[in-house]
C-alpha positions, 0 to 999 in steps of 0.5 A: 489499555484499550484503544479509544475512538480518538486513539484510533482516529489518530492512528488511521491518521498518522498512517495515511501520512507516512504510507503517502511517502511511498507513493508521492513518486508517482505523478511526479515520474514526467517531470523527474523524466524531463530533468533528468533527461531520461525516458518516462518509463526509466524515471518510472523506475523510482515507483517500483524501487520506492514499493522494494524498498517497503517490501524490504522494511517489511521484511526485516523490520517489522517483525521488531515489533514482536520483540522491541516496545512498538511506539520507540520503533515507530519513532525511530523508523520515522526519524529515518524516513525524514532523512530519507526523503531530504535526500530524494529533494536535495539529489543530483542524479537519477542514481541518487534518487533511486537509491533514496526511493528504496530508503523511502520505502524501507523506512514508511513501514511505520503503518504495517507496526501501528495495525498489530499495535492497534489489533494487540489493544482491540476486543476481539469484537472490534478488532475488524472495525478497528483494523477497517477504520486504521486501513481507510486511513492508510488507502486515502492517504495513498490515493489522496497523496497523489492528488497532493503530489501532482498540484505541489509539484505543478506549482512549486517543482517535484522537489518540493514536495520531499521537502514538505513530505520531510517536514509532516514526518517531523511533526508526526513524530512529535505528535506520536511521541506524546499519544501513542500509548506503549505497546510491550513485546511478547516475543523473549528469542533472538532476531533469529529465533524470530525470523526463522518462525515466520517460515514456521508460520507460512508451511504451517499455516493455509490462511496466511498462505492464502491471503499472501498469495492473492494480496500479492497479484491483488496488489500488482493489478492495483499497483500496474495501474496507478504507475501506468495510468500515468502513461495513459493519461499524459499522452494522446487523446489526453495529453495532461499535465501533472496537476491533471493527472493527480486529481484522479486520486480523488477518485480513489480516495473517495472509494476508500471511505468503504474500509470501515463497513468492510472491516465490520463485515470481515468479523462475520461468519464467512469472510472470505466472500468479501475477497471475491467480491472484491476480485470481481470488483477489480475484474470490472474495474479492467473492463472499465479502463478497457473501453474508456477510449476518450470517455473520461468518466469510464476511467473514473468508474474504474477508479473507485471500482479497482479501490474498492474491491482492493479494500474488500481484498485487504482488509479482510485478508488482514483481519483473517491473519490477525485472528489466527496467533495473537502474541505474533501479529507483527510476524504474520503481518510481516508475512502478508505485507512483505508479499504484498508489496512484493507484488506491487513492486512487481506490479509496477515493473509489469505494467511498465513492460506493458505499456512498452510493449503493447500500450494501454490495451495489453496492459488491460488484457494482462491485468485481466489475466492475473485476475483470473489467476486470483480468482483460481487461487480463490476457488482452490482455498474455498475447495480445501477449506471446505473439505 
């Protein structure tokens, strides 16, 4: 079957509800640290923990999807998600929480099965559209789920939205249990067989190399700024609470709306140029968090500019994978999505020492820097695709 207008809009919803699970955790690191009586970088840890625990998912199973019928998967995966986050609610220690914030991110990998799903039930000519729209689902439900956190756990206490987060996965299995469609495995070899041809895939081919390698420090800047940004905002000059510092995912929000024009342009005849842009996007972006000193709408700028060329990078990146074998999507996603996000854990963990270290400036000038790494690996894929 194809996908229609509605099964597409349908799907880019699920996945901006399920992959907000894995970032719920990051306005709520202050008031963690307060009732824990913990330090606010050490409550931090749950942010980076949260990004393992995806990457680990990602790892081991998403490739699934190329081997088990998809929409089961999904709902299986779903139903561990709403177990996992009853149990960050309802834990009694920092331990606890830790150990259901990987739990958290091993069973929100729901988003990285529905994409291959939706790109298997695409014409090649809308797959990229498709893919964009999906992907502007996933980035607003990121960056809109800590506006949501913030006011929720202002309100009613941090524990609650886990609880609230519980129940939206409950309802979202349903749903997805009656409209998504069957997707059938193409993949016939043991789990084995299917892991060991992911390295195949990585030695054998550069563009999936390529694209791993700049999602991975794409995503860490991206990821070193939304858990440091927290730091920066709750103390001087601004010194705001919680409900304050989630509004600012709005802002990100709002720069997700570009996902759907840059899907239709990364089926073009040259998309690598939307990675670039978006490098030097995110580049402009550091420059903007540099200089806002007490000028709030500087940090805003930055906001939509660092979103903005993250979705240029992604999504791009994403479609270009997508072409290159189609009977083995979830594999190749696998690949691209497990560095990803082992770069946002990464990420995360930095920006921390970062802040630790030297405060907001050094955590603006090492992001600058691995932009510019970025943007060497970019150079030297555009040299050996050209030769």
């Amino acid at each position: 079957m194809k996908l229609s207008r509605t099964d597409v809009m349908l799907m880019a919803f699920c996945t901006g509800l399920i992959v907000a699970n894995i970032y719920y955790c990051q306005p709520l690191v202050i008031l963690i640290a307060q009732e824990f009586k913990v330090s606010e970088s050490h409550a931090g840890m749950v942010t980076y923990l949260t990004q393992a625990g995806y990457a680990l998912g990602l790892f081991l199973v998403v490739p699934l999807g190329d081997m088990f019928e998809r929409r089961k998967q999904i709902l299986i995966i779903t139903g561990m998600a709403v177990a996992s986050l009853f149990l960050a609610a309802i834990s009694h220690s920092f331990l606890l929480l830790q150990i259901a914030s990987v739990l958290i991110g091993a069973s929100s990998v729901v988003p990285q099965l529905i994409l291959p799903m939706a790109a298997n039930l695409s014409s090649d000519e809308k797959r990229g559209e498709t893919i964009g729209i999906i992907t502007s689902g996933l980035l607003i439900g990121i960056l809109a789920s800590r506006s949501i956190s913030g006011s929720i756990a202002f309100l009613w206490g941090w524990r609650t939205m886990y609880f609230i987060a519980a129940g939206i996965c409950t309802l979202l299995m349903i749903l997805m249990a009656k409209r998504f469609p069957l997707s059938r495995p193409s993949f016939k070899g043991t789990y084995t067989e299917l892991m060991a041809s992911m390295w195949h895939y990585i030695k054998t081919e550069p563009i999936l190399r390529e694209a791993a390698m700049i999602n991975f420090l794409a995503f860490g800047v991206l990821s070193a700024f939304w858990t440091t940004m927290v730091l920066f905002l709750a103390n001087p000059p601004f010194n705001f609470q919680t409900l304050q510092i989630g509004l600012f995912g709005i802002a990100g929000a709002a720069g997700a709306l570009a996902a759907p024009l840059v899907g239709k342009l990364s089926t073009g005849s040259n998309p690598r140029k939307n990675i670039l842009i978006g490098l030097i996007l995110q580049a402009l972006s550091i420059a903007a968090f540099y200089y806002t000193g007490g000028q709030l709408y500087l940090f805003i700028i930055g906001i939509i500019l660092i979103d903005i060329g993250q979705q240029a990078i992604h999504v791009t990146n994403q479609t270009r994978i997508y072409a290159l074998i189609p009977e083995a999507r979830n594999r190749l996603n696998t690949v691209f999505m497990s560095v990803s996000f082992v770069g946002a854990a990464v990420g995360s963990a930095l920006g921390l020492w970062l802040w630790d270290s030297g405060q907001w400036p050094l955590f603006c000038f090492g992001s600058f820097a691995i932009i510019l790494l970025n943007i060497s690996i970019y150079k030297f894929y555009n040299n050996k695709f050209e030769r």
